[in-house]
C-alpha positions as CSV (number, residue, x, y, z in Angstrom):
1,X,-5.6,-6.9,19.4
2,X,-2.7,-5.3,17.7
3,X,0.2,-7.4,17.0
4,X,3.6,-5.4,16.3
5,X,6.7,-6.3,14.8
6,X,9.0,-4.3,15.9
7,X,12.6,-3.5,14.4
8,X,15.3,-2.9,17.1
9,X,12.7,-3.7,20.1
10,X,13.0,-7.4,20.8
11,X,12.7,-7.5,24.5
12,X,9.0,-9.4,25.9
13,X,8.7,-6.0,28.5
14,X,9.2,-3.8,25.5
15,X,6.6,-5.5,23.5
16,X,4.0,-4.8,26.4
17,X,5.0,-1.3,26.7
18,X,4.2,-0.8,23.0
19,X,0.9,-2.8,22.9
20,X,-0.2,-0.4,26.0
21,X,1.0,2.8,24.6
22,X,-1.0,1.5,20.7
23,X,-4.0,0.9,23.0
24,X,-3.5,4.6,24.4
25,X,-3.4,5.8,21.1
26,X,-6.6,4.1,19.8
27,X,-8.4,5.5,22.7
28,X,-6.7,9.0,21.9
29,X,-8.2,9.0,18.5
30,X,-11.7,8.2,19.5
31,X,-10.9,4.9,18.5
32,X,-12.2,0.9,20.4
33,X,-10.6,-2.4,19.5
34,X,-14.6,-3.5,19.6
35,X,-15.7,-0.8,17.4
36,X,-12.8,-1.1,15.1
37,X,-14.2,-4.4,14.1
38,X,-13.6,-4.9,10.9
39,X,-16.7,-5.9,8.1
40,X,-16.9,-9.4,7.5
41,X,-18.0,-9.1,3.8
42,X,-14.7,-6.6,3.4
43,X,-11.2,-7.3,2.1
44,X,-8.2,-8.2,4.4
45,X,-5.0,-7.4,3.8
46,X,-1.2,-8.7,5.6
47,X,2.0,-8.1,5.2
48,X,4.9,-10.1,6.6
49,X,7.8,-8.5,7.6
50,X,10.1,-11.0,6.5
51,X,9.5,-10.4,3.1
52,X,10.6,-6.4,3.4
53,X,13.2,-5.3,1.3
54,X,14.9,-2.7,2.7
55,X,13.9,-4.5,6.4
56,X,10.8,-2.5,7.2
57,X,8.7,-2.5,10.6
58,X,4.9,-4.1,10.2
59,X,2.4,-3.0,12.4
60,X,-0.8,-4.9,12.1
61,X,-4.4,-5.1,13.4
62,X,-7.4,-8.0,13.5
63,X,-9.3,-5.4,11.6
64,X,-6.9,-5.1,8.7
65,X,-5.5,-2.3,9.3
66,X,-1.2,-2.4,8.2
67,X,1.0,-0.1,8.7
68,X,4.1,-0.6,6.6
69,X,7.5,1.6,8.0
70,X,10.8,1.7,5.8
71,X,12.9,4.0,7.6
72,X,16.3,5.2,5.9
73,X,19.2,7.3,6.0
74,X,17.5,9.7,3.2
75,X,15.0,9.8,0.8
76,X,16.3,10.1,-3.3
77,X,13.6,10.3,-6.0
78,X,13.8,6.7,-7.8
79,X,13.9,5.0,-4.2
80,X,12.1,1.4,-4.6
81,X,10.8,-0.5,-1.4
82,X,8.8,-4.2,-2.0
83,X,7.1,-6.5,0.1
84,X,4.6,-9.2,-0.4
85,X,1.1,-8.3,0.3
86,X,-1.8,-10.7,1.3
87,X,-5.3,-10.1,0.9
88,X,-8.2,-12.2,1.8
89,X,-11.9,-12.0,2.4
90,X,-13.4,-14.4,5.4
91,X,-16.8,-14.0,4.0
92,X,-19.3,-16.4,2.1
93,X,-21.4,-13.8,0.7
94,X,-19.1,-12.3,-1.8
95,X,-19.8,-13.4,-5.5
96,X,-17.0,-15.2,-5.7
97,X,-14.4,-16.0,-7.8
98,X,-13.6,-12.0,-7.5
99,X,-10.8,-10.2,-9.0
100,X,-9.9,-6.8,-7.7
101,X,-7.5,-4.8,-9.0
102,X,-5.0,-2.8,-6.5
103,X,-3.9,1.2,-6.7
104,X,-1.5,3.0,-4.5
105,X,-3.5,6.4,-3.0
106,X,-1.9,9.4,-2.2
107,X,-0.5,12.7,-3.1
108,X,1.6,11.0,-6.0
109,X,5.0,11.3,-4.1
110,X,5.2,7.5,-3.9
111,X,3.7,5.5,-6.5
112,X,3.5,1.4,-6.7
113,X,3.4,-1.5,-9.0
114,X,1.8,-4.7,-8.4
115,X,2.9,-7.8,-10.2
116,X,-0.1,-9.1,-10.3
117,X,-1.6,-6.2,-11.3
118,X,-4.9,-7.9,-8.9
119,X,-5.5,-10.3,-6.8
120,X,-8.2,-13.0,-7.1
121,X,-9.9,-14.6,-4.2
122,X,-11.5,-17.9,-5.8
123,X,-13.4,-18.5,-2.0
124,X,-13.9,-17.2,1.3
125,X,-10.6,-17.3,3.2
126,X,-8.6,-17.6,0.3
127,X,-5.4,-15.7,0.2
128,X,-4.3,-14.1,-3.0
129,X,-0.8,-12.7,-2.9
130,X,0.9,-10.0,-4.7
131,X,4.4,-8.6,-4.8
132,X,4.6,-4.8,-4.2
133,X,7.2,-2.5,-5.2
134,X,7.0,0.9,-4.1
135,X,8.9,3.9,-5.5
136,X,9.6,7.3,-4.7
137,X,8.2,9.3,-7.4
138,X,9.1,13.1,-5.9
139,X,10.6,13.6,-3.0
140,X,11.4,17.0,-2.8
141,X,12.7,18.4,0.4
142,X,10.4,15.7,2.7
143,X,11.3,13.7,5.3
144,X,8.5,11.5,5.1
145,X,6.0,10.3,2.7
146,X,3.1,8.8,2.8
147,X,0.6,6.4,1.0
148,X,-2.2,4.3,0.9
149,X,-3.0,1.1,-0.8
150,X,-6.7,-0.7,-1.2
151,X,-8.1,-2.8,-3.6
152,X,-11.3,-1.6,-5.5
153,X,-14.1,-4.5,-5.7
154,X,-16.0,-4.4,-8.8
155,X,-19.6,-3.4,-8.4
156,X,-21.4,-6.3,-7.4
157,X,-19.3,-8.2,-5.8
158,X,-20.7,-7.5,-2.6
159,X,-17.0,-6.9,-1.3
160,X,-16.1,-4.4,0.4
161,X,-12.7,-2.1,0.2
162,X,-11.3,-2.7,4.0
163,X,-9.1,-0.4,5.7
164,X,-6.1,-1.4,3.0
165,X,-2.4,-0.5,4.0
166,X,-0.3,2.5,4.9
167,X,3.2,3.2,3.5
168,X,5.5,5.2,5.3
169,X,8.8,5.9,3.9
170,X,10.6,8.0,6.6
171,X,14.2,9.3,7.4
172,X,16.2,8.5,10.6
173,X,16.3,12.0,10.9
174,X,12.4,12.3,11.3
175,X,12.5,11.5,14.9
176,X,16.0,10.6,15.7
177,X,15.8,12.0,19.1
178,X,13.0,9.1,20.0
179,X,13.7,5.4,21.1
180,X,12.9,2.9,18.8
181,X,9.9,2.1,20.2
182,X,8.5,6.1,20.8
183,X,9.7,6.2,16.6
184,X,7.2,3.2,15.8
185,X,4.5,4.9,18.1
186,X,4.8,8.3,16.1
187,X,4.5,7.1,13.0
188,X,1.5,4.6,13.7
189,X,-0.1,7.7,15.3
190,X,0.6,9.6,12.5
191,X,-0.9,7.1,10.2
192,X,-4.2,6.6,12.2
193,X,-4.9,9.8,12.1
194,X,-7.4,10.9,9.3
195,X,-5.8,13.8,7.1
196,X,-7.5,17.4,7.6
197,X,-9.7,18.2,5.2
198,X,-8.9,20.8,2.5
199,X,-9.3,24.0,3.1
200,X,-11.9,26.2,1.4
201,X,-10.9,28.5,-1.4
């Protein structure tokens, strides 16, 4: 089930408004909480909130799927956000002890160190930890960026890459017309949606 922490919407009827409109959205992108299920033998990943600096909004599935929201005034080139990440692996099979390094994925506008530069999972459910910093690398004119961070299991490992997590840097601008909650629901829509694919030459 989806489990969202949610900055500015604290009240227990908000919170089931949100879950139902999130399970509207899945079902809007073709998507089931059953057939979302995520691989055993895959990588995990968590991020707590608490540990968001600027405060940022987590939203976060059993699957692994984590979407990561820092929403600010603007947007300057040399703009850092950090959290902690977790990643984990429930499965036996993996050769374990497995080290797997990390990479931010995009279109280069943000960028991220990780310090580790990897994480390694010495046993099934073990939770390696790595701090995250996150820059803005070009901004440009945008309103929002977006990026993607997975791990990459070396070959072998029997490991697979999981779902990873999705950066959003955003403006209050964006959608400053929305309700905190309608804001969260855009941008996790926005994020579940798979990009269109490039168009041919």
């Amino acid at each position: 089930m989806w489990v969202a922490i949610l900055s500015g919407v604290t009240s227990e009827a908000a919170m089931k408004r949100a879950f139902l409109c999130i399970l509207g959205i899945l079902a809007a992108l073709g998507m089931s909480v059953t057939g979302m299920a995520q691989n055993a033998s895959a990588l995990h990943y968590g991020v707590d909130a608490s540990t968001a600096e600027p405060p940022a909004t987590v939203v976060t599935h059993s699957n692994g799927v984590t979407v990561v929201i820092f929403r600010v005034d603007a947007i300057h080139d040399g703009d850092s956000f950090t959290f902690f990440l977790n990643v984990s692996c429930p499965s036996s099979k993996p050769a374990y002890p497995v080290d797997v390094p990390l990479a931010m994925k995009g279109n280069g506008k943000l960028t991220a160190f990780f310090n580790p530069s990897h994480v390694t999972l010495q046993t099934a459910n073990h939770v390696s930890t790595t701090a995250v910093t996150v820059t803005v690398a070009s901004a440009g004119d945008k309103k929002k960026l977006k990026g993607d961070i997975k791990g990459t299991p070396p070959h072998g490992s029997h490991l697979g890459q999981g779902p990873g997590v999705k950066v959003i840097v955003t403006t209050k601008a964006a959608n400053a017309s929305a309700d905190p909650e309608q804001q969260v629901l855009d941008d996790v829509t926005e994020a579940l949606t798979p990009d269109a694919p490039p168009e041919r030459q």
